[in-house]
C-alpha positions as CSV (number, residue, x, y, z in Angstrom):
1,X,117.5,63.9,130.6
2,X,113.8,63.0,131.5
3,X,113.5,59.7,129.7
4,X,114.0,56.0,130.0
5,X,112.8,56.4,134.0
6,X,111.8,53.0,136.0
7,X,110.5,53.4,139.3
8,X,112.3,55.4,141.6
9,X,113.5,55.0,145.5
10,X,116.6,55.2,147.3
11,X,116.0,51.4,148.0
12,X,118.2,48.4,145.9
13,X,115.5,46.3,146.5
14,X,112.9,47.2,143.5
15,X,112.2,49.9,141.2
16,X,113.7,48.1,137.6
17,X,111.0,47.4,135.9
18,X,112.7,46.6,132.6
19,X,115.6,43.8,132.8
20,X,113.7,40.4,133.8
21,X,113.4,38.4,136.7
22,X,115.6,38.7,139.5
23,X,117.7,36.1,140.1
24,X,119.7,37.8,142.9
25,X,118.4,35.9,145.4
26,X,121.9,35.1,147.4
27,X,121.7,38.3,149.5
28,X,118.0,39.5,150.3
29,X,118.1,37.3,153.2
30,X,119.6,36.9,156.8
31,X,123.0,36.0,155.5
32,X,124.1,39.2,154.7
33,X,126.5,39.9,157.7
34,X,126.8,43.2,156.7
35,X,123.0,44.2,156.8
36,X,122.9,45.4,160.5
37,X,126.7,47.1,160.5
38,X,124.9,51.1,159.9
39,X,122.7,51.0,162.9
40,X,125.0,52.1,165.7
41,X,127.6,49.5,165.5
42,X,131.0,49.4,167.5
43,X,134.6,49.8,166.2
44,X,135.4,47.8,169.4
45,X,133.3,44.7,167.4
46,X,133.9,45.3,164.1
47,X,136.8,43.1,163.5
48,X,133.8,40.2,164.7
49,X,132.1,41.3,161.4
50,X,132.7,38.5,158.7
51,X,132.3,39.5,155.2
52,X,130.5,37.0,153.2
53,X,131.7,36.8,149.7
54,X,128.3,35.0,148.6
55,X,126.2,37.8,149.9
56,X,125.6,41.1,147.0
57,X,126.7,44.0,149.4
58,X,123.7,46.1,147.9
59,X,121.2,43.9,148.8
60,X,118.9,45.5,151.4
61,X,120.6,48.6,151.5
62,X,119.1,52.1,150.9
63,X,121.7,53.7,148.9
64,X,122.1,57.2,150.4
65,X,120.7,60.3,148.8
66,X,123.3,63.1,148.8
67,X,121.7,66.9,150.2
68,X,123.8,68.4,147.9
69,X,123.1,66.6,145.1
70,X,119.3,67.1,146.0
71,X,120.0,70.8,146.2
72,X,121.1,71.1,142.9
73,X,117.8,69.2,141.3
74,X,115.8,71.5,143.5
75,X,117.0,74.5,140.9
76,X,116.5,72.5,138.1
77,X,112.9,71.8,139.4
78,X,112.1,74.9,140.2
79,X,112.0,75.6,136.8
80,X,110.8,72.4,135.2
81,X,107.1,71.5,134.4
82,X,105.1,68.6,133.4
83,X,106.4,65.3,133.1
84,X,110.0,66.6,132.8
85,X,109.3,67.7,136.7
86,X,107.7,64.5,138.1
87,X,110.8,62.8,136.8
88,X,112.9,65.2,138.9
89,X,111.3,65.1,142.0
90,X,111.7,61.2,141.5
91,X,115.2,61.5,140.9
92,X,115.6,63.3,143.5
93,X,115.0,60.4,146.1
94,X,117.5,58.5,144.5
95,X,121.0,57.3,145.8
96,X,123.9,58.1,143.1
97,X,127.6,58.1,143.7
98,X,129.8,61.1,144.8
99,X,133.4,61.4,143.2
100,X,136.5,62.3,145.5
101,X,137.6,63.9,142.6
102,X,139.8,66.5,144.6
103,X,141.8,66.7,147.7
104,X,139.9,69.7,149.0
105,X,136.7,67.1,149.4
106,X,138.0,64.9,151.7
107,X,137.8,66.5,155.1
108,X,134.6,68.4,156.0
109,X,131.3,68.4,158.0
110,X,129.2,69.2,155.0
111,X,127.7,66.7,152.6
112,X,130.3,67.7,149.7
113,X,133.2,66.0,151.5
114,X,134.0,62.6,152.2
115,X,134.0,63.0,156.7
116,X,130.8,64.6,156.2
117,X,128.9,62.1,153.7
118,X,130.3,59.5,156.3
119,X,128.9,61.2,159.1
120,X,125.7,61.6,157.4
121,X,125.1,58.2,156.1
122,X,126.6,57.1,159.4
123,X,123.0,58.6,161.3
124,X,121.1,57.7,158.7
125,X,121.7,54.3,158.4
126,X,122.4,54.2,154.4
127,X,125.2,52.8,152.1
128,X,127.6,55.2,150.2
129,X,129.3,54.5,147.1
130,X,132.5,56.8,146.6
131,X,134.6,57.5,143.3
132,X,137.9,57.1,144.0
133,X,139.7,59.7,141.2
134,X,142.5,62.0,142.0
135,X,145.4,59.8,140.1
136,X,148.3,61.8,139.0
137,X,148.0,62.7,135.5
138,X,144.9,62.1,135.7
139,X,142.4,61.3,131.8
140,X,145.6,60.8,129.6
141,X,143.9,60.9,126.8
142,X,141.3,63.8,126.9
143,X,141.2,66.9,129.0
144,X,137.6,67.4,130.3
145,X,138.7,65.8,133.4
146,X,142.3,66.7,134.0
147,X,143.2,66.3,137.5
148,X,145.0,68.1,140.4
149,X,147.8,66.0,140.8
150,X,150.9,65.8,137.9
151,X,154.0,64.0,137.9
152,X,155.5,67.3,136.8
153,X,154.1,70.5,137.3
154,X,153.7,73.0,134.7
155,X,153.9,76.6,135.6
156,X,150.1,77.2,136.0
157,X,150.1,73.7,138.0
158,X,148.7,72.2,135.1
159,X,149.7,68.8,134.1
160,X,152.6,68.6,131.8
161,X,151.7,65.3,130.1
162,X,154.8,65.3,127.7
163,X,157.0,64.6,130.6
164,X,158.7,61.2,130.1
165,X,160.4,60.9,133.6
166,X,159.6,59.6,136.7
167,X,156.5,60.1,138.9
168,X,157.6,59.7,142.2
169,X,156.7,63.1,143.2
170,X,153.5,62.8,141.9
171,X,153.0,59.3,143.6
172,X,154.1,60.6,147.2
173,X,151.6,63.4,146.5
174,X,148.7,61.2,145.8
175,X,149.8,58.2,148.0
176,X,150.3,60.8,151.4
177,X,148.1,63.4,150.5
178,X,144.8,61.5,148.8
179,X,144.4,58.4,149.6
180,X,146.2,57.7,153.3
181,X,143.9,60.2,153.8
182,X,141.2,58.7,152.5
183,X,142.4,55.4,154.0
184,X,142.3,57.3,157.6
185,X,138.5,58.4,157.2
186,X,137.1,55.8,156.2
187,X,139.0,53.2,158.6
188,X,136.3,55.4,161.4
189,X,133.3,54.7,159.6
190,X,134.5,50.7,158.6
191,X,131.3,48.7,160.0
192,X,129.6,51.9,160.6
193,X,128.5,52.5,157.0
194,X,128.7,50.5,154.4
195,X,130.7,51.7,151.9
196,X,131.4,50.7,148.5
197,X,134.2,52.0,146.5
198,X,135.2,52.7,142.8
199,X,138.8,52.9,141.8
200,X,139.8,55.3,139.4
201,X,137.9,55.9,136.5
202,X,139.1,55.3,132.8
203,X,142.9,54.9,134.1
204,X,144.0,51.2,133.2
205,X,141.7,51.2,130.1
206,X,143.8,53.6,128.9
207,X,146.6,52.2,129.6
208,X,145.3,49.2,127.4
209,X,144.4,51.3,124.4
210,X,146.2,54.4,124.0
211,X,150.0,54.1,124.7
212,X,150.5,55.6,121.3
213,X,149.4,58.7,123.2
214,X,152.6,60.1,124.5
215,X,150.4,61.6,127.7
216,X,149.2,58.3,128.5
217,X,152.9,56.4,127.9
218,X,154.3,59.1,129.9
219,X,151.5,58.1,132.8
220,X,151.8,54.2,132.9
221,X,154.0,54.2,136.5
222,X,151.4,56.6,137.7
223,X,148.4,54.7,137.0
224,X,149.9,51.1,137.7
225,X,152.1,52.2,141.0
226,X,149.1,54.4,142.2
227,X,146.2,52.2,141.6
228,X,147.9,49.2,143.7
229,X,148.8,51.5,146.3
230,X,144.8,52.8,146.5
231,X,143.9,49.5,147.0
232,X,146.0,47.9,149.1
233,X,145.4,51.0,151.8
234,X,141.8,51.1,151.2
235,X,141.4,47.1,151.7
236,X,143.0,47.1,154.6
237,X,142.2,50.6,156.5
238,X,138.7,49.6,155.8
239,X,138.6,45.8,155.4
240,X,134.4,45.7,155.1
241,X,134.7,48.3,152.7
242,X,133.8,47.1,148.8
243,X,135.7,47.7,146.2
244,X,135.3,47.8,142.2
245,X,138.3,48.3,140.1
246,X,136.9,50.6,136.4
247,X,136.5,48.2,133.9
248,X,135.6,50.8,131.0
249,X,132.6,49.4,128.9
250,X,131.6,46.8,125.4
251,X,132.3,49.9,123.3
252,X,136.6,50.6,124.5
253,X,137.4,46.9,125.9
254,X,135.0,45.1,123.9
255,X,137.4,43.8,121.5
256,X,139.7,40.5,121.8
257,X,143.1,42.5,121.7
258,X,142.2,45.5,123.6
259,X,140.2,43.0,126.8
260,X,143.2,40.9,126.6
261,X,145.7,44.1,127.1
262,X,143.4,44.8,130.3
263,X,143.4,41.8,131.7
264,X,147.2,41.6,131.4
265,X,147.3,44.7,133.6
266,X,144.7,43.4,136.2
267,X,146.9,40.4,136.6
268,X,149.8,42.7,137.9
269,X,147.2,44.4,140.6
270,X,146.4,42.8,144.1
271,X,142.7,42.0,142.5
272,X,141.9,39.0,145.1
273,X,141.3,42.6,147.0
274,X,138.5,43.8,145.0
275,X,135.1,42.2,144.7
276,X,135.2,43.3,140.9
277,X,134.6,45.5,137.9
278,X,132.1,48.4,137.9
279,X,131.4,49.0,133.8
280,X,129.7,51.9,131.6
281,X,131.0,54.7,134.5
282,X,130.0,57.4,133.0
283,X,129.0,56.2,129.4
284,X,125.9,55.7,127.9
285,X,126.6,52.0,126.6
286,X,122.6,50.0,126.3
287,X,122.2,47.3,129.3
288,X,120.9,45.3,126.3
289,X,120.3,41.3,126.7
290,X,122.9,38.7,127.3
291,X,123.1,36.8,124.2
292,X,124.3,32.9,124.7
293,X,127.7,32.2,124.4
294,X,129.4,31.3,121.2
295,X,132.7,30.5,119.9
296,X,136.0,31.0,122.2
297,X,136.8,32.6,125.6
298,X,138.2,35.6,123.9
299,X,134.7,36.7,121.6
300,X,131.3,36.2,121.6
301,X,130.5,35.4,118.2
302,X,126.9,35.0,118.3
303,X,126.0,38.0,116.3
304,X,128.9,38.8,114.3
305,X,129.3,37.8,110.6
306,X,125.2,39.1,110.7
307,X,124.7,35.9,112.5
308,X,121.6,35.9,114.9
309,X,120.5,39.4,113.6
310,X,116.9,38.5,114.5
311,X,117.4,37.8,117.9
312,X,116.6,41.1,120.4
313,X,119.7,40.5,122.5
314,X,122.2,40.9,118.9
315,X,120.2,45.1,119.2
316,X,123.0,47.3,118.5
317,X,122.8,50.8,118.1
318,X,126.8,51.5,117.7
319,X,126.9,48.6,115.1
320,X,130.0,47.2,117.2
321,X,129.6,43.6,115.7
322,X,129.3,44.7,112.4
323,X,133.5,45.8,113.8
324,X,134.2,42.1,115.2
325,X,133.3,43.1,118.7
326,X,130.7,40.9,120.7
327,X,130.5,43.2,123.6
328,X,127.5,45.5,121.8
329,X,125.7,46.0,125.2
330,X,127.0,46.0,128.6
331,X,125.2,42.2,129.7
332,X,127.2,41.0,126.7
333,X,130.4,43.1,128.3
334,X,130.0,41.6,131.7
335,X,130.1,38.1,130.0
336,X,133.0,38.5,128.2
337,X,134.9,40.3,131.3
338,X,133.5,37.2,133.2
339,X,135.1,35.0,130.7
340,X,138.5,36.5,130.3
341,X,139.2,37.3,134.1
342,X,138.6,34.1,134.9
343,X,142.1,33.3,132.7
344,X,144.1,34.9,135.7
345,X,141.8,32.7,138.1
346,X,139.8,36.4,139.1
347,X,136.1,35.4,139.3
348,X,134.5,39.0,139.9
349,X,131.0,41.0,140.1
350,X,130.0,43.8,138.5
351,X,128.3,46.8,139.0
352,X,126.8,49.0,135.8
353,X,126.3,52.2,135.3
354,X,123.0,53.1,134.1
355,X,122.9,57.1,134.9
356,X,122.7,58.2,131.4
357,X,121.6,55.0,128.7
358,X,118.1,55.4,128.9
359,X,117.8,55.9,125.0
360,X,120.2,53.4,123.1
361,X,120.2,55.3,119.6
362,X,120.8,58.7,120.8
363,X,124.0,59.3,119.0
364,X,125.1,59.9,115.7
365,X,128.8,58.5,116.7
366,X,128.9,56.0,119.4
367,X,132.7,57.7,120.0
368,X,131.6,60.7,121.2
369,X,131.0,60.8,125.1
370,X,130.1,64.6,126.1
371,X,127.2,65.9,127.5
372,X,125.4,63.4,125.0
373,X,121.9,65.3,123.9
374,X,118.7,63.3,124.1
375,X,120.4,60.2,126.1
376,X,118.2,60.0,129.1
377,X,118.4,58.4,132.5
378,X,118.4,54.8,132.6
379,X,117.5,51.6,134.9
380,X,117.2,53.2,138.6
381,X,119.5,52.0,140.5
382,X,118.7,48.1,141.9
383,X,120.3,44.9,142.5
384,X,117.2,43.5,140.2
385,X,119.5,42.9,137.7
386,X,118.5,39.5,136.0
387,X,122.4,38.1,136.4
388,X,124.0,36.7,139.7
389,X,127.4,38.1,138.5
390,X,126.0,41.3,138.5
391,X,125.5,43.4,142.0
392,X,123.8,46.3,141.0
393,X,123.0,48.7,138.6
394,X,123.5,52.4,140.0
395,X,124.1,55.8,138.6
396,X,127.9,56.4,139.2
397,X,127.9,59.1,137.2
398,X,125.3,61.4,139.0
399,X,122.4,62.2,136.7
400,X,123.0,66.3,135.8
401,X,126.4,67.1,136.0
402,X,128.4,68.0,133.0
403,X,131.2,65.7,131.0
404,X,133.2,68.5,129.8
405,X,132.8,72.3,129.0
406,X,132.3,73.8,125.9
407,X,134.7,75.9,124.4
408,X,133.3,78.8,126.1
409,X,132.3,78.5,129.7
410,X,128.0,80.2,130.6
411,X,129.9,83.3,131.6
412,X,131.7,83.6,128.2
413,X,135.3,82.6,129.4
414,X,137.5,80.1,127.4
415,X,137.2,77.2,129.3
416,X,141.1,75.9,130.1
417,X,140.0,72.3,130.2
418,X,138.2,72.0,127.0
419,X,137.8,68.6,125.0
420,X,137.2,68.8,121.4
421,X,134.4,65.8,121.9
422,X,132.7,68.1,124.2
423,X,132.3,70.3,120.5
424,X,131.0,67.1,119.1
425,X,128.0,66.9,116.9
426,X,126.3,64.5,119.2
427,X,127.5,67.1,122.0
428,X,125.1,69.5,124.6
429,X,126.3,73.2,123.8
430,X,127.6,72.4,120.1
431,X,124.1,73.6,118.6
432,X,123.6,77.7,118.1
433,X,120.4,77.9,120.4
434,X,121.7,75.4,123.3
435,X,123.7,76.8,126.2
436,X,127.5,76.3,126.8
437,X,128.4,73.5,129.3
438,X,130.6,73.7,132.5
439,X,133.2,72.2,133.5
440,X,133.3,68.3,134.4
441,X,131.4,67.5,137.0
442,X,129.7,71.1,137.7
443,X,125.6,71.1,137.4
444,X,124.2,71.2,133.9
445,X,120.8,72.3,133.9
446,X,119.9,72.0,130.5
447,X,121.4,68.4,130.4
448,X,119.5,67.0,133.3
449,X,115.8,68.5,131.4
């Protein structure tokens, strides 16, 4: 994944070299309330701390660099040469997201768990961004990332997805066990670090697209019940705290009908509680260029019908106009997010995920989301964004670890949560002379070179 690399740092102040002028000139100066809360403030003061809506929470901030993450890129560049290597090393200066992805990382003094990332960033002075991810029933509609937490157990603790009755039991596990938890850690470190937060991954967009999916239908209380609960506790245990709510990406939401499903579901959440969407987690959708706005609130149609094909912001490598859907890159995404939130009188900001979409053309089918060979890293992270509406972009998805397994596991064992997109053409592992993939989120080697 050595391609597409701007200049590095741990900083949100610089290093995009490749999406225009910055016009994110509301927070880079002394109104940022927030810019002084990581050196040695005082819970005894921190309800005197105003948030300022106007102010980008990112700008200023050096994003913190995780140890372990660093760790892991230190095996990868042990063994890396050339210009593969000098891309490493500057990767490995760079702040990405960690995912709370399990119960077991919450608690901890090491830098794998959410105390001990606090703590960390806490004496260092930096600004964490957290995944928020442990809903029951977790990815309805694959299995790469199957979670911990079910509304009904199977015998092996699996998830039995084609259970149809209610979660409750799953809810009090996630509600008492996850996120109160979660709600008590970070309430210590509110005005201590800054913290920004991102809210269950690829839940509600599922719920806007695949209810003919029995596993998803059968997962709607957990996902809607949960989610308001995780923000409502977080909000308020940690009221500086930022929060971004998953908003998929152009190529799932993208069209009218499935954008107007989603916002039908944000209108049901407590959403004045979030500062918006974060897009592309995980994906490997172009940034692209915002094309101008044409036709009504529900579609851009300044490209479609082969309109405007000579213009460089109508690029697009999945050919989603030539399907009726304006959202082609992730600029055009935000716009038409913009657009239709502002229906429900939600007027959010945006953070994108630019971790993997340093190559635009990388995959013979723009479905396919696994361990995607040749896709590169993208924009380093940096609230350079061109767009006011826009915050940051940031790798959420940390650079190097795996989507999905293949069907066999390195060591030769089936691997339980295996996705057949994870066997996909476009797929790491699915060629003869590449090596299997791990599990979701383990280290991939061969993916990050």
């Amino acid at each position: 994944m050595a391609g597409g690399l701007a200049n590095g740092g741990g900083s949100t102040d610089g290093g995009n070299t490749d999406n225009g002028d910055d016009t994110d000139d509301n927070g880079a100066d002394d109104g940022n309330t927030d810019g002084d809360n990581t050196n040695g403030g005082d819970a005894a003061t921190c309800d005197d701390v105003i948030v300022n809506q106007a102010v980008n929470p990112f700008a200023g901030k050096n994003l913190y660099v995780n140890p372990t993450y660093q760790a892991n890129l230190d095996t990868s560049i042990a063994t890396a040469s050339g210009t593969t290597k000098a891309n490493l090393q500057l990767m490995r200066e760079t702040g990405s997201a960690y995912w709370i992805d399990v119960k077991a990382k919450l608690h901890g003094t090491g830098t794998e768990s959410l105390e001990g990332i606090l703590t960390d960033a806490a004496a260092k002075g930096d600004m964490v961004t957290f995944m928020v991810y442990d809903l029951p029933n977790r990815d309805c509609n694959a299995h790469a990332s199957n979670g911990e937490i079910c509304c009904k157990y199977n015998a092996d603790l699996t998830c039995d997805y084609s259970y149809s009755g209610s979660c409750d039991e799953g809810l009090n596990e996630y509600k008492t066990e996850y996120i109160d938890v979660f709600a008590e850690i970070i309430s210590r470190f509110d005005c201590l670090v800054d913290i920004a937060l991102v809210i269950e991954p690829d839940s509600l967009p599922n719920l806007a697209t695949n209810l003919e999916n029995p596993s998803c239908q059968n997962s709607v209380q957990s996902y809607t019940e949960g989610i308001t609960y995780a923000i409502n506790t977080l909000s308020e245990a940690a009221p500086h705290a930022t929060l971004y709510l998953d908003g998929a990406h152009g190529g799932w939401l993208g069209w009218a009908d499935n954008m107007a499903a989603f916002v039908n579901i944000v209108a049901d959440l407590p959403y004045q509680k979030l500062r918006g969407f974060a897009t592309n987690v995980a994906n490997y959708q172009p940034i692209g260029e915002m094309c101008p706005w044409q036709g009504g609130n529900d579609r851009n149609d300044y490209c479609l019908n082969n309109n405007n094909q000579d213009k460089s912001c109508c690029e697009d490598p999945c050919n989603l106009s030539g399907e009726w859907n304006g959202a082609h890159s992730e600029l055009n995404y935000v716009q038409l997010m913009e657009k239709q939130m502002s229906t429900i009188g939600f007027n959010p900001k945006f953070i994108v995920d630019t971790g993997r979409n340093g190559v635009t053309d990388m995959r013979d089918n723009c479905a396919n989301w696994c361990n995607i060979r040749d896709a590169g890293v993208g924009s380093f992270p940096t609230t350079n964004t061109g767009h006011s509406q826009i915050d940051a972009f940031l790798w959420l998805k940390t650079p190097g670890e795996s989507d999905g397994c293949t069907e066999l596991l390195p060591d030769s064992t089936f691997c339980p949560r295996f996705d057949d997109m994870c066997g996909s053409s476009d797929s790491l592992g699915s060629f003869s002379n590449e090596p299997r993939a791990p599990e979701a989120g383990h280290w991939f080697d061969y993916q990050i070179k």
